[in-house]
C-alpha positions in Angstrom: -32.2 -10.9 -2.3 -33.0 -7.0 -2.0 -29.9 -5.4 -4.1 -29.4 -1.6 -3.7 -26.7 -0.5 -6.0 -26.8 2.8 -6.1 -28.0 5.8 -3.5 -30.6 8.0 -5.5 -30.4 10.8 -2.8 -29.9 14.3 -4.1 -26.8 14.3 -1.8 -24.3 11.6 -0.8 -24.1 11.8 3.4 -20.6 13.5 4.5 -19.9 16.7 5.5 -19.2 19.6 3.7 -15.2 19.8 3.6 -14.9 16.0 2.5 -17.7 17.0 0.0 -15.6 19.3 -1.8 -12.3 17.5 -1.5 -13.7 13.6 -2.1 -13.8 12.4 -6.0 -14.5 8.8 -5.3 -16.9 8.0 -2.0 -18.1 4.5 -0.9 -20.5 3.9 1.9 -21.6 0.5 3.2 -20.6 -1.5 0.5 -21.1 -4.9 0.8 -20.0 -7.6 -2.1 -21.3 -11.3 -1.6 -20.6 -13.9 -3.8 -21.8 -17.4 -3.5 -23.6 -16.5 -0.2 -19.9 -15.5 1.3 -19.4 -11.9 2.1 -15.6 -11.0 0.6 -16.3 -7.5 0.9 -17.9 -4.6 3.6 -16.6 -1.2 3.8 -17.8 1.4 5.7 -16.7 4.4 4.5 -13.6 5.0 2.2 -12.8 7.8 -0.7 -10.2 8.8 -2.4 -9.7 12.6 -2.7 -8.6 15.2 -5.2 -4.8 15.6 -6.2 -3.7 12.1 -3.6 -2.7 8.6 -4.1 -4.7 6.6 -2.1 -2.3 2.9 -2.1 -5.0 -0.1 -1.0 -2.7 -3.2 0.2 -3.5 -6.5 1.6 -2.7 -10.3 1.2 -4.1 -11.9 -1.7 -7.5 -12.8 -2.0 -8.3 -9.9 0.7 -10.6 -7.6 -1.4 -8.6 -4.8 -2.7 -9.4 -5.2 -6.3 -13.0 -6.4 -5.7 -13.2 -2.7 -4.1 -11.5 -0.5 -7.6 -13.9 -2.8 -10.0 -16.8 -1.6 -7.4 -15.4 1.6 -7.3 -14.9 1.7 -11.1 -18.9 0.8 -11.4 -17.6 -2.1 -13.4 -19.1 -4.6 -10.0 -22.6 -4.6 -9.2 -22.4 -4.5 -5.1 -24.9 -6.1 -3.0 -25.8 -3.2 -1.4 -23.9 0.5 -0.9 -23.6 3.8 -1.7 -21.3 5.2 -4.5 -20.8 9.2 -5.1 -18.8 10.9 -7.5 -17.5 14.1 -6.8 -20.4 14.6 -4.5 -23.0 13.4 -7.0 -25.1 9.8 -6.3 -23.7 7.4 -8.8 -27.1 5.5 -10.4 -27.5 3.1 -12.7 -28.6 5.8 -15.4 -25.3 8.5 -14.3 -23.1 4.7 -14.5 -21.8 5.2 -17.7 -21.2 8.8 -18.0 -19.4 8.9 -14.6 -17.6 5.9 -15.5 -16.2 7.8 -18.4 -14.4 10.3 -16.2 -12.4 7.6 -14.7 -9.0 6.0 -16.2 -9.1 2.4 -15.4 -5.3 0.1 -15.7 -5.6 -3.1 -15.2 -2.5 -5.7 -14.3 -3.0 -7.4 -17.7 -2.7 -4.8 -20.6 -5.1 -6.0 -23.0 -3.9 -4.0 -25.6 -5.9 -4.5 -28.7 -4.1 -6.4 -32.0 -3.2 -3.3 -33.8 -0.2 -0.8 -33.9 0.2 1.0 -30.3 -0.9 4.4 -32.0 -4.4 3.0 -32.5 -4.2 1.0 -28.5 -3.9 4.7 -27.3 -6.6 6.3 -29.7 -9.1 4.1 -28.9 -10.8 5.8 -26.3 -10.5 9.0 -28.0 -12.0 7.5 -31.2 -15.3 6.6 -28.7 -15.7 9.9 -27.8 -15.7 11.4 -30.6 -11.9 12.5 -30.8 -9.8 12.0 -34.4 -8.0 13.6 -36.7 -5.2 16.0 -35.7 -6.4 16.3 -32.2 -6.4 12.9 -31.5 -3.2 12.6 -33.3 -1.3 15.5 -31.1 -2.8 13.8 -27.6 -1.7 10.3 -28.5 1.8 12.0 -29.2 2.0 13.8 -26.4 1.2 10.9 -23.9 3.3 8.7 -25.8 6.1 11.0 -25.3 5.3 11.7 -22.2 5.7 7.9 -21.0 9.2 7.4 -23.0 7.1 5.1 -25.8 6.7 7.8 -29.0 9.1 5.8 -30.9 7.0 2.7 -31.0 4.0 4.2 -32.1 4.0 2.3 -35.2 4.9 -1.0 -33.7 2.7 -4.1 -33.6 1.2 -4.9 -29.8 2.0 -8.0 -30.3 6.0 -7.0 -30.8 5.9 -5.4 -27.3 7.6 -6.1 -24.0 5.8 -6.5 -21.0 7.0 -3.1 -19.8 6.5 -1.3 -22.8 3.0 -2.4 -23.1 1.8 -1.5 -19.5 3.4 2.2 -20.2 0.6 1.9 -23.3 -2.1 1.2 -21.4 -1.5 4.1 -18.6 -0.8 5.9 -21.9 -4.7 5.1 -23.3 -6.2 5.8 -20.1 -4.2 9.1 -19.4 -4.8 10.4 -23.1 -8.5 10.6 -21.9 -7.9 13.0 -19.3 -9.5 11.4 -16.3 -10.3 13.0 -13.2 -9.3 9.8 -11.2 -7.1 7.0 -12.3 -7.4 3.4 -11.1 -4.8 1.1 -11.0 -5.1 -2.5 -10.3 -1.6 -3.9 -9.8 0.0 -2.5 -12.8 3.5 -3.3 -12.2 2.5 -6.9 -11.3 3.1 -8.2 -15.2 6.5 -6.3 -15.7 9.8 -7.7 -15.9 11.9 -6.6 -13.3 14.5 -4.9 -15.5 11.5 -2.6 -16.5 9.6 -2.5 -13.3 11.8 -0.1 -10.9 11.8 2.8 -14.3 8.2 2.2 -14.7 7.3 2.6 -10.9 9.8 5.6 -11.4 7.8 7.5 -14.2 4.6 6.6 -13.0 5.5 8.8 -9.6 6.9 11.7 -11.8 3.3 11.8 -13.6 0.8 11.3 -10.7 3.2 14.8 -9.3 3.2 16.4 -11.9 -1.0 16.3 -13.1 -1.8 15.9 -9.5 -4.3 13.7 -10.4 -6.2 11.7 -7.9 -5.1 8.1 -8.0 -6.3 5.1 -6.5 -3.6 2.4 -6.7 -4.4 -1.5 -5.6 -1.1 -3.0 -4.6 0.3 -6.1 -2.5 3.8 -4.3 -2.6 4.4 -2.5 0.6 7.8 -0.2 -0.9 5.5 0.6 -3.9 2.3 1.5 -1.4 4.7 3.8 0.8 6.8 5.6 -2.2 3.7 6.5 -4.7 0.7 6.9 -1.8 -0.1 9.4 -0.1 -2.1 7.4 2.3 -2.1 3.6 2.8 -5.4 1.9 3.6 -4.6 -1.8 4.7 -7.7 -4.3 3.3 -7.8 -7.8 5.3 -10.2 -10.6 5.1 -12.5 -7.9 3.2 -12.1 -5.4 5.7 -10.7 -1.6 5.8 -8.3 -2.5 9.2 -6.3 0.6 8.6 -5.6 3.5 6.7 -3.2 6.7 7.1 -0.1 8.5 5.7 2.2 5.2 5.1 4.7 5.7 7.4 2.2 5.5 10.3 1.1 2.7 8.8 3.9 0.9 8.8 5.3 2.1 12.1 1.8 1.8 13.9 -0.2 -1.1 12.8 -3.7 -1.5 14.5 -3.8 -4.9 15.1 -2.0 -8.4 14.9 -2.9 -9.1 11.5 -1.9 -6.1 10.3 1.6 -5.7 11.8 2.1 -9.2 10.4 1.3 -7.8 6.7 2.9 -4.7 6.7 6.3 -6.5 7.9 6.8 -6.2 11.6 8.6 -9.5 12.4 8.8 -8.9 15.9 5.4 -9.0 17.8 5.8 -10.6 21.0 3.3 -10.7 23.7 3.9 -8.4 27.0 2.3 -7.0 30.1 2.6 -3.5 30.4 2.8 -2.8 33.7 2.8 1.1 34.0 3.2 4.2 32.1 4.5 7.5 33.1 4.4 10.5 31.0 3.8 8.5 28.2 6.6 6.1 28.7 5.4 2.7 29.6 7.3 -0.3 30.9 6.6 -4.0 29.1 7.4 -7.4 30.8 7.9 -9.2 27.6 9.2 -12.7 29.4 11.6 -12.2 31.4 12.9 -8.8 30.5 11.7 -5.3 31.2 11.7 -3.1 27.8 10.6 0.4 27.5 8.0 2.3 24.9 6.3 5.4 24.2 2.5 4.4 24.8 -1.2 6.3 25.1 -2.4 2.8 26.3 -3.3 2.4 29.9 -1.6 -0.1 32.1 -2.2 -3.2 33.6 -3.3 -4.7 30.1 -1.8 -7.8 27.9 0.0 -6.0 24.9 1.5 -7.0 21.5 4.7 -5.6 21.0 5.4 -4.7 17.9 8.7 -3.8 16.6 10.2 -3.5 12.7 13.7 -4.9 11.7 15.0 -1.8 10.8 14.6 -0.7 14.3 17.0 -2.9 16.1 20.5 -2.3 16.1 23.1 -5.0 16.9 26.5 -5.2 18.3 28.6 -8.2 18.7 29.7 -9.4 22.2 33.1 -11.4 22.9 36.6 -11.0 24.0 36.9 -8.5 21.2 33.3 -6.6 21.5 33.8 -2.8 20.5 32.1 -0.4 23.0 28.7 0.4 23.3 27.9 3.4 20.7 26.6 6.6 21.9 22.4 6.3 20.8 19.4 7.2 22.8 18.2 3.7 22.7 16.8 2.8 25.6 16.0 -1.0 25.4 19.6 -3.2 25.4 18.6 -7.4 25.3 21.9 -9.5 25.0 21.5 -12.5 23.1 22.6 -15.8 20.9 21.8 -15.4 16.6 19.7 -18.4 15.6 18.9 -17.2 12.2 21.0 -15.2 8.9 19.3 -14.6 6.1 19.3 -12.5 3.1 16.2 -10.7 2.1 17.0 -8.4 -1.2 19.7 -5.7 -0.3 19.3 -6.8 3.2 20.1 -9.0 5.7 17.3 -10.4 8.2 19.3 -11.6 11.5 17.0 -13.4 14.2 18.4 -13.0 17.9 17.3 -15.3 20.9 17.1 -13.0 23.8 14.8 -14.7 25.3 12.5 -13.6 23.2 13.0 -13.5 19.6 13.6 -10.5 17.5 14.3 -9.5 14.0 16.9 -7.3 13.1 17.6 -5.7 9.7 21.4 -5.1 8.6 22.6 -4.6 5.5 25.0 -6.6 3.9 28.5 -4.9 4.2 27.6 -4.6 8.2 26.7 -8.2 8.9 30.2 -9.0 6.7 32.2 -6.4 9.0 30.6 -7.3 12.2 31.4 -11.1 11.3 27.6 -12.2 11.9 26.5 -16.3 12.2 24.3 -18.3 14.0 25.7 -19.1 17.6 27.3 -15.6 18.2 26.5 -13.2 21.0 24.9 -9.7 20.3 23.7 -6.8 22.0 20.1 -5.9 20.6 19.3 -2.0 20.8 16.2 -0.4 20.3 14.3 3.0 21.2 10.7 3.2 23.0 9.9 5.3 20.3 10.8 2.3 18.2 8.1 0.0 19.9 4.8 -0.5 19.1 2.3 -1.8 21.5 -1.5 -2.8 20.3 -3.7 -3.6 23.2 -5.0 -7.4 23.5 -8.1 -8.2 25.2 -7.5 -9.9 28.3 
């Protein structure tokens, strides 16, 4: 097998702007491993002073990319650049030493969590006072100084994931890559940890590349969300697009829309088109043609329920367009949440917190109005 790591080109391919903004730059990378390709990305980079979140199910690729990223994974073939400069073997190491690398499993060394955080610095050279002011001020910086002198070993799992972002901040990289690094903290620890790790990636405005299979930790630390499937970039974009625009079936499924139902859309007009999804006519803002088979796509936040009886209040006042009446087959609770599935026909997934579904008196069997705006829904064009 021909392997070609590295381009040795005096300049990496792009143009000019993403030249000066991109840290990180991959083109054409392929990994293979056992004859199976798990990996092949076109293009992808991560530019200065953003958080690029990578998601995807498990097993899709997304750390196989930050290792090859991180020059720690020897590609089948592809280009790398760094800051605009061809990463070769010979410029690995020295490049690799302006990145900060977290991993989900700390791996703190069996020492005091002073020396965990020198270590780098003692590599390069850095001791004495210096090294002792840096540790300090990283330490402090991610609420840990008073456990400087404690054991490793005596550590939570919280407290030692804040000292490894601690050892690989203290080193000052240009980029930091994270490889699910809330994925080993307790929960008690997780939401403060998440919290403080956002207030430093603001405040250095440090470029970031964070791997991730949590969506609500993708959308609140990234700046852009690329979706990885099957070893595949499907998607990327500022996370609310994302999520409210997925590019394809598989997608939508992973990024939580739980209503994708297939349609006909039969015409559009000023960029509102009309869907035959069964037996109903729904509405939705669309630059698809028409005549084509659609997906339509549509998250449970976005539908709004009202009960129907004897008693029914009156419609509210919305600009919802879309109004399905229907039967509830389904109540369940999902966090803070409450997923209720509605039988209109078609089913759809509606997202109501707990206090409203106790108000409105919500169980299987009861009749509800379904509301939604064509803003709301999402339509991905099938072949056919």
């Amino acid at each position: 097998m021909s392997v070609r790591l590295f381009s040795r080109r005096t300049a990496f391919p792009v143009d000019s702007g993403e030249r000066t903004s991109a840290l990180l730059q991959v083109r054409g990378l392929v990994v293979e491993r056992g004859g199976r390709r798990v990996l092949d990305i076109g293009q992808f980079s991560v530019r200065r002073a953003e958080t690029v979140a990578v998601v995807g199910p498990n097993g899709a690729g997304k750390s196989t990319l930050l290792l090859a990223m991180a020059f720690l994974l020897r590609p089948t073939r592809g280009e790398l650049a760094f800051d605009g400069t061809p990463v070769t073997p010979r410029r690995s190491l020295a490049l690799r030493r302006r990145i900060g690398l977290v991993l989900a499993d700390p791996l703190l060394l069996d020492t005091t969590v002073r020396k965990n955080v020198a270590s780098g610095l003692r590599f390069r050279g850095v001791r004495g006072r210096q090294a002792g002011l840096r540790v300090d001020e990283w330490l402090d910086r991610l609420g840990i100084l008073a456990l400087r002198d404690r054991h490793a070993r005596e550590l939570s799992s919280g407290e030692a994931q804040r000292v490894s972002l601690a050892r690989a901040l203290v080193l000052d990289p240009e980029v930091l890559l994270l490889d699910e690094p809330f994925a080993s903290v307790d929960v008690a620890a997780r939401a403060q940890l998440v919290d403080d790790t956002e207030r430093l990636l603001r405040e250095t405005e440090r470029a970031c590349l964070l791997v991730t299979h949590d969506l609500d930790e993708a959308g609140r630390l990234g700046s852009r969300m690329a979706v990885v499937v099957n070893g595949r970039l499907r998607q990327e974009g500022a996370p609310q697009e994302v999520l409210a625009k997925p590019v394809d079936p598989e997608v939508a499924a992973f990024v939580g829309v739980e209503t994708r139902l297939p349609g006909r859309l039969l015409s559009v007009r000023d960029g509102l088109g009309t869907v035959m999804v069964q037996e109903h006519r729904v509405e939705a803002v669309t630059s698809l043609s028409p005549d084509r088979n659609v997906l339509c796509c549509l998250r449970p936040e976005d539908v709004t329920l009202r009960p129907l009886g004897r008693l029914s209040p009156p419609s509210p006042l919305t600009s919802a367009r879309n109004r399905l009446e229907g039967r509830i087959v389904n109540v369940a609770s999902k966090g803070p949440l409450v997923h209720v599935t509605v039988d209109c026909g078609a089913l759809l997934v509606a997202a109501v917190t707990k206090t409203s579904t106790l108000e409105m008196g919500l169980r299987p069997g009861d009749r509800v109005e379904a509301s939604f705006k064509a803003t709301a829904l999402h339509l991905i064009g099938l072949p056919g």
